[in-house]
C-alpha positions as CSV (number, residue, x, y, z in Angstrom):
1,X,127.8,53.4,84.5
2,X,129.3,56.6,83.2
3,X,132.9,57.2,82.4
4,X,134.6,59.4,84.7
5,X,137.8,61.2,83.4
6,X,140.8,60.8,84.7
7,X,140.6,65.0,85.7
8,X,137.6,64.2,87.2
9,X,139.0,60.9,89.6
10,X,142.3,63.5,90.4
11,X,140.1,66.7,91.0
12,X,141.9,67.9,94.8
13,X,144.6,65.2,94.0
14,X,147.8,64.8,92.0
15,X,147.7,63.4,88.2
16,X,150.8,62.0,86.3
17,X,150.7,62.4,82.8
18,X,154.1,60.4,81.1
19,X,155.5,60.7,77.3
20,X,154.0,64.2,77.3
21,X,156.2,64.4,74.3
22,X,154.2,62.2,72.3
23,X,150.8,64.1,73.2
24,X,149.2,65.0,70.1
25,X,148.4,68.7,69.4
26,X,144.7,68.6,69.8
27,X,145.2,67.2,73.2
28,X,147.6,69.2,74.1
29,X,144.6,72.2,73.6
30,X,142.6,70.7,76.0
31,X,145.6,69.7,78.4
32,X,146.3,73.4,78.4
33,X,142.8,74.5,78.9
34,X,142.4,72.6,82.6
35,X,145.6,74.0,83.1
36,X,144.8,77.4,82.3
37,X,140.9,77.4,83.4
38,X,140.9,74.1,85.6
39,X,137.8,72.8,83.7
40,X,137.0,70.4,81.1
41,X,134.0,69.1,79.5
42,X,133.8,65.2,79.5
43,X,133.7,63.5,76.1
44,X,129.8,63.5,74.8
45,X,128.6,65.6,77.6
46,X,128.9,69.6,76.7
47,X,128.7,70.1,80.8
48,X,131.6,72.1,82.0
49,X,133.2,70.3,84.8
50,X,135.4,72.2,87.2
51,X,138.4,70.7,88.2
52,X,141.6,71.4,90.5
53,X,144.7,69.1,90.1
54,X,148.2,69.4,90.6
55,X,150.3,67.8,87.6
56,X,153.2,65.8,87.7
57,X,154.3,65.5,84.0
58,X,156.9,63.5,82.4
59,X,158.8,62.9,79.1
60,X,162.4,61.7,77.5
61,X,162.2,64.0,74.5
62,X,163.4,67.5,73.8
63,X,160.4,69.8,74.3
64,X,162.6,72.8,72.8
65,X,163.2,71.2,70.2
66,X,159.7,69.6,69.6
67,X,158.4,73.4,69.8
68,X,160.5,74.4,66.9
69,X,159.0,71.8,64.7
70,X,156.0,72.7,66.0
71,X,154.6,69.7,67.7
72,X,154.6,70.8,70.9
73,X,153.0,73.5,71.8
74,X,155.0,76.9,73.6
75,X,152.4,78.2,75.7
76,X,151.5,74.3,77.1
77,X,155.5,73.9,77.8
78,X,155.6,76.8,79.8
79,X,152.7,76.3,81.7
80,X,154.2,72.9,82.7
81,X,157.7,74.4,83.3
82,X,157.4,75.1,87.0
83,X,159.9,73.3,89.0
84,X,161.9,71.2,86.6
85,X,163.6,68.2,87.2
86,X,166.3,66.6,85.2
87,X,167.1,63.2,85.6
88,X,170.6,62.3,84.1
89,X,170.3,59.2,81.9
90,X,171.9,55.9,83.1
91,X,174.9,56.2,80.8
92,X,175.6,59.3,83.2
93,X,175.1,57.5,86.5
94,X,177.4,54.3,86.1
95,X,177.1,54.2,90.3
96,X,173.8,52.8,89.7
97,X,173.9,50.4,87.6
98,X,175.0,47.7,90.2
99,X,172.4,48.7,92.7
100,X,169.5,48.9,89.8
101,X,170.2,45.5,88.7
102,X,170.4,43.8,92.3
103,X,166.7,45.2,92.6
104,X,165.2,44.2,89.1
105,X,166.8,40.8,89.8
106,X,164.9,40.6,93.1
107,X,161.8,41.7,91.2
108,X,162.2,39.5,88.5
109,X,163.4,36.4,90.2
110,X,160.4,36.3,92.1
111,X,157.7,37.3,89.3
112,X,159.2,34.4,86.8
113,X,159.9,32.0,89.6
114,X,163.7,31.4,89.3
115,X,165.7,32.6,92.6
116,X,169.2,34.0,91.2
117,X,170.8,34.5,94.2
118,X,174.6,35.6,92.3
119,X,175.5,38.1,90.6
120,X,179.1,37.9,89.1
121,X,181.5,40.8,88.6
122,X,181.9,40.1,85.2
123,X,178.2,40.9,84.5
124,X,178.4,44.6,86.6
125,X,181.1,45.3,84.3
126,X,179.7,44.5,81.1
127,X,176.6,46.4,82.4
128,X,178.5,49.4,83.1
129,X,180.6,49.5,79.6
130,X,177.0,49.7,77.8
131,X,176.1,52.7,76.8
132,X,172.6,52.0,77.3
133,X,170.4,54.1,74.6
134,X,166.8,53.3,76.2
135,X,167.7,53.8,79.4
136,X,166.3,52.3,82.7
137,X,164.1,50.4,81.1
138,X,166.0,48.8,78.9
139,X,168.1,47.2,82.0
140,X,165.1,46.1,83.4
141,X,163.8,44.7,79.8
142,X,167.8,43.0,79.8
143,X,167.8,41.7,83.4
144,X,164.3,40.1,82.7
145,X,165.8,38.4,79.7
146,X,168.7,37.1,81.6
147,X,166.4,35.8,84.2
148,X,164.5,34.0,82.3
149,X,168.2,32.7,80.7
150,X,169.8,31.8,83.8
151,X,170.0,28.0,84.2
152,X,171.4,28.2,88.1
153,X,171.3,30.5,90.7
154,X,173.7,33.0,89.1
155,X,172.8,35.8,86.7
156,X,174.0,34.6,82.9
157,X,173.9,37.8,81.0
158,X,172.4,37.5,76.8
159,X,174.7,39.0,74.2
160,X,174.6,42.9,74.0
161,X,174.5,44.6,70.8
162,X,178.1,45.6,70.1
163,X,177.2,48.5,68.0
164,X,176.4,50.2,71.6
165,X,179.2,48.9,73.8
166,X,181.3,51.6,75.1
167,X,184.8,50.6,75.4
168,X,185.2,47.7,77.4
169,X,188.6,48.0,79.1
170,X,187.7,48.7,82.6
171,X,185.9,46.6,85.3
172,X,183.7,47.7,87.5
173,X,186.8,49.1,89.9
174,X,187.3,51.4,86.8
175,X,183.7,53.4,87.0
176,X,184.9,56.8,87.9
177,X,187.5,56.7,84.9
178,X,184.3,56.5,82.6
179,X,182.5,59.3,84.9
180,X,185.3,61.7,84.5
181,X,185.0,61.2,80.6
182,X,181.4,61.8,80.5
183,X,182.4,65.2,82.9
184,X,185.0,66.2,79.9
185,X,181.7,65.7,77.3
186,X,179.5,67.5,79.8
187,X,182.1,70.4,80.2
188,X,182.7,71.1,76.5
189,X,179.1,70.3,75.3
190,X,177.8,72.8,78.0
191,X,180.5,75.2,76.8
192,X,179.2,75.3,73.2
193,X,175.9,76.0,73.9
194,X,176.7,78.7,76.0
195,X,178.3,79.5,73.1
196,X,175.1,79.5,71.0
197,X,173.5,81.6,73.0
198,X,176.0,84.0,73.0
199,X,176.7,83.6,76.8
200,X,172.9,84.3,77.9
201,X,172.0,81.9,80.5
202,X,168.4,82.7,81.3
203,X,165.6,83.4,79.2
204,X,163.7,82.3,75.9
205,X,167.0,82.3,73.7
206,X,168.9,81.2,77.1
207,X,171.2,78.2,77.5
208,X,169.5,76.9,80.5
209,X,165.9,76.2,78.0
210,X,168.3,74.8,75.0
211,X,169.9,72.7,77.9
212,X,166.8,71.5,79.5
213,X,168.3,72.7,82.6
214,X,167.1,75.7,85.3
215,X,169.0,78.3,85.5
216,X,170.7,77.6,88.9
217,X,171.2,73.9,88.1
218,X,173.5,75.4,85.4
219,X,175.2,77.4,87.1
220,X,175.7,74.7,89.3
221,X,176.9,72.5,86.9
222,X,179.2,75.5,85.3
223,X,180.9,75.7,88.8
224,X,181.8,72.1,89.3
225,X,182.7,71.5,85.5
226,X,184.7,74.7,86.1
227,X,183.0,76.6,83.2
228,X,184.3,80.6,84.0
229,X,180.7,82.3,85.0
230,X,179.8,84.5,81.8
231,X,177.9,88.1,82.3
232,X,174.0,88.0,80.8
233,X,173.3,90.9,78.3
C-alpha cells in the first residue's frame, strides 16, 4: 500500500499544521511551494501532484522574531499571514482558569478512573496566582497530576514551583485586581513599541507585525488601554 501525504488526504479540505515555528527551513521550501503553486511531489515519486487546501496554521513562538534570525522564512510568514488570530495566553485570561480546570477534571477523572466531584476555593485561587509559563497545557498536565493525587472526591492540588507564583494575596474574588495589572503592562508595553516604530502602526517596520497583532486589533487595543491614536508617516 502506498503512502499518501497528508496534502494529498486534505486536497478540497482543511489541513492544520501546529508548532509551525519549529518547521525546519527545508520544509518550510516545500510548505511554501503548495502554498504558492498548490502542488507537491510525494517523497520517492518525481510525479507532480496537484493539490488545493486551505491551511489552518498554528504556533506559540515569535515568527518576527524567528525571521530576523533567519529561521523562518519571510515570504512563508506572509503567505500564512491572512487572517490572524491571537490568542492571549492564560496568565492574561484569569476568568478562565476556573472554568478550564472544571472541564480537564471532568476529562481526567473519567480517563484515570477517580470521580473528583470538589473542587475547593482554595485550589481556584492558587491556580489563578500562577503565572503559568506553558500555558494551557500545562494546567491540563497539573490537573492530570492532581487527579491522579487526589485520595477523595476533592481535587488536592501538588506543590507549584514557587519561582513562578505571582503574588499570592488575592483569592479568587480578587481576579480583576490582577487583570487591571496585566492592562497597566499591556498599556505601557504597547506604548514602547509604538515607540520603536516611531508611531507607524502598519506595515513591515509597523507595530502591529512587532506586536503580533493586526492592525485594527491594535487599534482596538490602543482605544480601550487609552493609548492617544498616533498619525502613520
Amino acid at each position: 500500500m502506498r503512502k499518501v501525504e497528508r496534502f494529498e488526504l486534505a486536497d478540497l479540505e482543511t489541513i492544520f499544521l501546529n508548532e509551525m515555528g519549529d518547521l525546519p527551513l527545508e520544509l518550510q521550501v516545500e510548505l511554501l511551494r503548495v502554498l504558492q503553486a498548490r502542488e507537491f511531489e510525494r517523497l520517492g515519486n518525481s510525479d507532480t501532484i496537484k493539490v488545493d487546501v486551505k491551511i489552518i496554521a498554528a504556533t506559540n513562538r515569535n515568527l518576527e522574531a524567528a525571521i530576523e534570525k533567519g529561521t523562518f522564512r519571510e515570504d512563508l510568514y506572509y503567505r500564512l499571514y491572512v487572517f490572524p488570530l491571537k490568542v492571549p495566553s492564560l496568565k492574561e485570561r484569569f476568568d478562565d482558569i476556573p472554568i478550564l480546570t472544571k472541564h480537564f477534571v471532568q476529562k481526567l477523572s473519567l480517563k484515570l478512573g477517580n470521580p473528583i466531584y470538589k473542587i475547593p476555593k482554595n485550589v481556584i485561587n492558587t491556580l489563578s496566582n500562577y503565572n503559568w509559563p506553558w500555558n494551557v497545557r500545562e494546567l491540563e498536565n497539573i490537573i492530570e497530576r492532581s487527579v491522579i493525587l487526589s485520595s477523595g472526591d476533592s481535587l488536592e492540588l501538588p506543590e507549584l514551583p514557587q519561582i513562578k507564583i505571582q503574588s499570592n494575596k488575592n483569592d479568587y474574588s480578587g481576579i480583576n485586581n490582577n487583570s487591571i495589572k496585566l492592562m497597566d503592562i499591556e498599556h505601557d508595553h504597547i506604548k514602547k513599541v509604538l515607540k520603536e516604530s516611531n508611531l507607524i502602526i502598519e506595515g513591515k517596520r509597523g507595530a502591529s507585525i512587532k506586536l503580533g497583532l493586526p492592525p485594527t486589533i491594535l487599534r482596538n487595543r490602543m482605544k480601550k488601554l487609552n493609548i492617544k491614536k498616533p498619525v502613520n508617516h
